[in-house]
C-alpha positions in Angstrom: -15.8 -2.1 -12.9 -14.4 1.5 -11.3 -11.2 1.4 -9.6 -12.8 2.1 -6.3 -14.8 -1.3 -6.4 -11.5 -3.2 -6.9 -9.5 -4.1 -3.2 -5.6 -2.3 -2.9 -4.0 -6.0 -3.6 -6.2 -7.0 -6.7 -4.5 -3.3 -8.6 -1.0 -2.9 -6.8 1.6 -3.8 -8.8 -0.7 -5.1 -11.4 -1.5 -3.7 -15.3 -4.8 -2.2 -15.5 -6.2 -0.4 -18.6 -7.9 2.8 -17.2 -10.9 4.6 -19.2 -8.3 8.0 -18.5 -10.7 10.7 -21.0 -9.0 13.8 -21.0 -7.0 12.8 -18.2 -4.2 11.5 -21.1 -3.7 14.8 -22.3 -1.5 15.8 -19.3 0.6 13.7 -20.8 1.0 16.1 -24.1 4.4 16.7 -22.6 6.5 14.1 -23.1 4.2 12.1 -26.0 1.9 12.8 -28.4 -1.3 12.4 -27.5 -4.0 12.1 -30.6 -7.3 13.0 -30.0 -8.9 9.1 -29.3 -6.0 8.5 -27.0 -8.8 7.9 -24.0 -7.4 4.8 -22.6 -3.8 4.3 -20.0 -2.4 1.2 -19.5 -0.6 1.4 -16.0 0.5 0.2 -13.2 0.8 1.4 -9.6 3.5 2.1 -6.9 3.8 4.1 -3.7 5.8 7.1 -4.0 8.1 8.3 -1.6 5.2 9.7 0.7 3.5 7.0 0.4 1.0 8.3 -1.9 -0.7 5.9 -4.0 -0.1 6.4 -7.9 -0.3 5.5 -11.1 2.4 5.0 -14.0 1.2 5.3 -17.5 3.1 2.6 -19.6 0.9 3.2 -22.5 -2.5 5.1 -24.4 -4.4 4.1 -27.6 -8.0 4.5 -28.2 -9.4 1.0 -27.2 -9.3 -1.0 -24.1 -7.4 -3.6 -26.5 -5.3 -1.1 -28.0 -3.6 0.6 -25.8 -0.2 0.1 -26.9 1.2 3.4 -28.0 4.0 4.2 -25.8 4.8 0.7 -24.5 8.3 0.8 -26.4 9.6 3.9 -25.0 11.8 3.1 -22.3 10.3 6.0 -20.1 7.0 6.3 -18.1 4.5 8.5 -20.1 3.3 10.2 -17.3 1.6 9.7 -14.0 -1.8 9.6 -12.4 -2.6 10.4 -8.9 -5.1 8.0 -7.0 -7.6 10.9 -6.9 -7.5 11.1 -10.4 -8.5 7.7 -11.6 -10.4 6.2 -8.6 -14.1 7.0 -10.0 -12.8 5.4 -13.5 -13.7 2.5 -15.3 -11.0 0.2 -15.5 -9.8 -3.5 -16.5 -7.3 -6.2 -15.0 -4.8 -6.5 -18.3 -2.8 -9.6 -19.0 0.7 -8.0 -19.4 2.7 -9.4 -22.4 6.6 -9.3 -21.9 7.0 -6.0 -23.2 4.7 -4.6 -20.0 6.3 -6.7 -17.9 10.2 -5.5 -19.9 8.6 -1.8 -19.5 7.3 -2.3 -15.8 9.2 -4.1 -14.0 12.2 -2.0 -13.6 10.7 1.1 -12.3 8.9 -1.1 -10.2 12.1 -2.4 -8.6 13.7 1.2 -8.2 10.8 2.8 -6.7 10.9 -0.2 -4.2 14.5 -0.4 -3.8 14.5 1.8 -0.2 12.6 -0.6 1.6 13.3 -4.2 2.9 11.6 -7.5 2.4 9.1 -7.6 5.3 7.8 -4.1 4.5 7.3 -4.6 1.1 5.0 -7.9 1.9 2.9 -5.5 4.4 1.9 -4.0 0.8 0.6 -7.1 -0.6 -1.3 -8.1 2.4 -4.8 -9.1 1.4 -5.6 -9.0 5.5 -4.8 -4.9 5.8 -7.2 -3.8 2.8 -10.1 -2.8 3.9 -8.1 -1.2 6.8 -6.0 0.7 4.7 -6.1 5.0 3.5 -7.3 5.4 -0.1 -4.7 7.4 -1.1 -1.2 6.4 1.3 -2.3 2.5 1.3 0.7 2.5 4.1 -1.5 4.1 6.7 -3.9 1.8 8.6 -6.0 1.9 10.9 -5.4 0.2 14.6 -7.3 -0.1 17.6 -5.6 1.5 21.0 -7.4 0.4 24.0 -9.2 3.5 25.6 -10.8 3.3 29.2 -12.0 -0.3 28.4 -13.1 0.3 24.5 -11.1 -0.1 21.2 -10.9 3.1 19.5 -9.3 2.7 16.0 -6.5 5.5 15.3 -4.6 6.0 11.7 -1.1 4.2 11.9 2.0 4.3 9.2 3.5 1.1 8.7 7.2 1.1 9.3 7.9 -3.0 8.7 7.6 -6.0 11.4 8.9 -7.5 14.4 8.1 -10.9 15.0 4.1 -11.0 14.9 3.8 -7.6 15.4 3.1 -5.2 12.4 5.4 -1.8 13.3 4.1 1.6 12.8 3.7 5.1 14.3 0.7 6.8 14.7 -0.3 9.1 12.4 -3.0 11.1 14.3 -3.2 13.0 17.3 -5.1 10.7 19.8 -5.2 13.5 22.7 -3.6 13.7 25.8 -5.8 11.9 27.7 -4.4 8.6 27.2 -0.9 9.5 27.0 -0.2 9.1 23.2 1.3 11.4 20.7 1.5 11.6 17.2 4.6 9.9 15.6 4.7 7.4 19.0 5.5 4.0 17.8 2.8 1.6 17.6 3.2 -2.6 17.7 0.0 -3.8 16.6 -1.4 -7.5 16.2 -4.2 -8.8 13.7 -7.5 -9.9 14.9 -10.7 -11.1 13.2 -13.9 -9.5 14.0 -17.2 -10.0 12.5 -15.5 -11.7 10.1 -13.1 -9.1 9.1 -9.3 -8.4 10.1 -8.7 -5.8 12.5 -5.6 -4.3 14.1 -4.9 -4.4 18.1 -2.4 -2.0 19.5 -0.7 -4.0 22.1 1.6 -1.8 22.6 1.7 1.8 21.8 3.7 4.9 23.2 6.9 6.0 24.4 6.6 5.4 27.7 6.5 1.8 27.9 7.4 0.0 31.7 10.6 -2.0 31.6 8.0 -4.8 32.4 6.1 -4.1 29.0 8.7 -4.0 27.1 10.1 -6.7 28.3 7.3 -9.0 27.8 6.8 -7.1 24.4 10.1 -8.4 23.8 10.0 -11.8 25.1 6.6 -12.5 22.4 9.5 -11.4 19.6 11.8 -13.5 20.5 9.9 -16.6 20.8 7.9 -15.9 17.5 11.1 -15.6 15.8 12.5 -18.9 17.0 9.4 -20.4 15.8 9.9 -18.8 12.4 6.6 -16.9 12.9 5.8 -13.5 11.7 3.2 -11.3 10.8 3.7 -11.9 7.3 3.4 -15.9 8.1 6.1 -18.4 8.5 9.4 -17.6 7.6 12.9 -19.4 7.8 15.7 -17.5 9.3 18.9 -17.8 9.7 
């Protein structure tokens, strides 16, 4: 299967062996590359844009043998989304040394951001709501003259049930919202499929809205209830 038939969740995080071509001799650089060196093992991350890509743990000539590389402590090299999204790829079951490789840059690259943001990532729910290439952007609807009209928002984390954001677009003056305004959006299902409802968007929230904004917080947290599920607090 190509990458771009896979879902964000199924990849993210993950080890996939990518059918790379030529692509792996960008990574002449810091290893040597031999000529059947075709195939990347790698995982993915966001980096600090939010830009979807791809770490190369290792290359060989085979979709079983793509091992060269794996005991260097340091990343080969990287893809960009763009790159490898029309490529045939495969799920790989990592062995320990993946996992020994991996796992570490993993946890660096995710080390600025807390708990609840981190789950937004893995969110099965926000996929086929989500940018191709800055999986944190999403798309939510804002209530226009009586009709939903979806705008791009960047998650920022949670609050209670709401998923946090700010909008990432320009949705025009005409209904009083700007770009960067912060956005608290709750999931829907519709036609079968999850959707995003901006119950509140914009600067210039009444004392009343916010209040009752705040109130639904409140409440959800006392239950334990979030938008990533149940959690206990203390």
């Amino acid at each position: 299967m190509k990458l771009e038939e896979y879902s964000f969740t199924e990849y993210y995080h993950q080890y996939i062996t990518i059918e790379a071509d030529v692509l792996t001799d960008q990574l002449s650089d810091t290893f040597d590359v031999h000529e059947d060196d075709c195939f990347a093992l790698c995982s993915s991350y966001c980096a600090p844009d939010g830009l979807l890509e791809f770490n190369v743990l290792s290359i060989g000539p085979t979709w079983e043998t793509c091992t060269r590389g794996l005991e260097q402590p340091e990343m080969l090299g990287f893809f960009t989304i763009d790159q490898v999204y029309d490529k045939e790829v495969r799920i790989a079951e990592p062995s320990f040394a993946m996992i020994a490789k991996n796992v570490p840059f993993l946890e660096e690259t995710d080390s600025q951001y807390d708990e609840d943001f981190l789950a937004t990532r893995f969110d099965q729910r926000l996929d086929n709501m989500r940018d191709i290439a800055y999986p944190d952007i999403v798309f939510a609807g804002v209530l226009v003259e009586g009709e939903l009209s979806e705008y791009e928002m960047r998650i920022t984390g949670i609050k209670g049930p709401f998923l946090t954001g700010t909008l990432e677009e320009e949705p025009g003056d005409n209904i009083g919202l700007h770009l960067d305004d912060p956005v608290w959006a709750l999931p829907y299902i519709y036609d079968g499929e999850c959707h995003l409802y901006a119950m509140y968007a914009g600067e210039n929230l009444t004392d009343d809205e916010m209040n009752r904004r705040d109130a639904i917080i409140r409440e959800m947290n006392r239950w334990g209830i979030t938008f990533n599920g149940f959690a206990l607090r203390n």
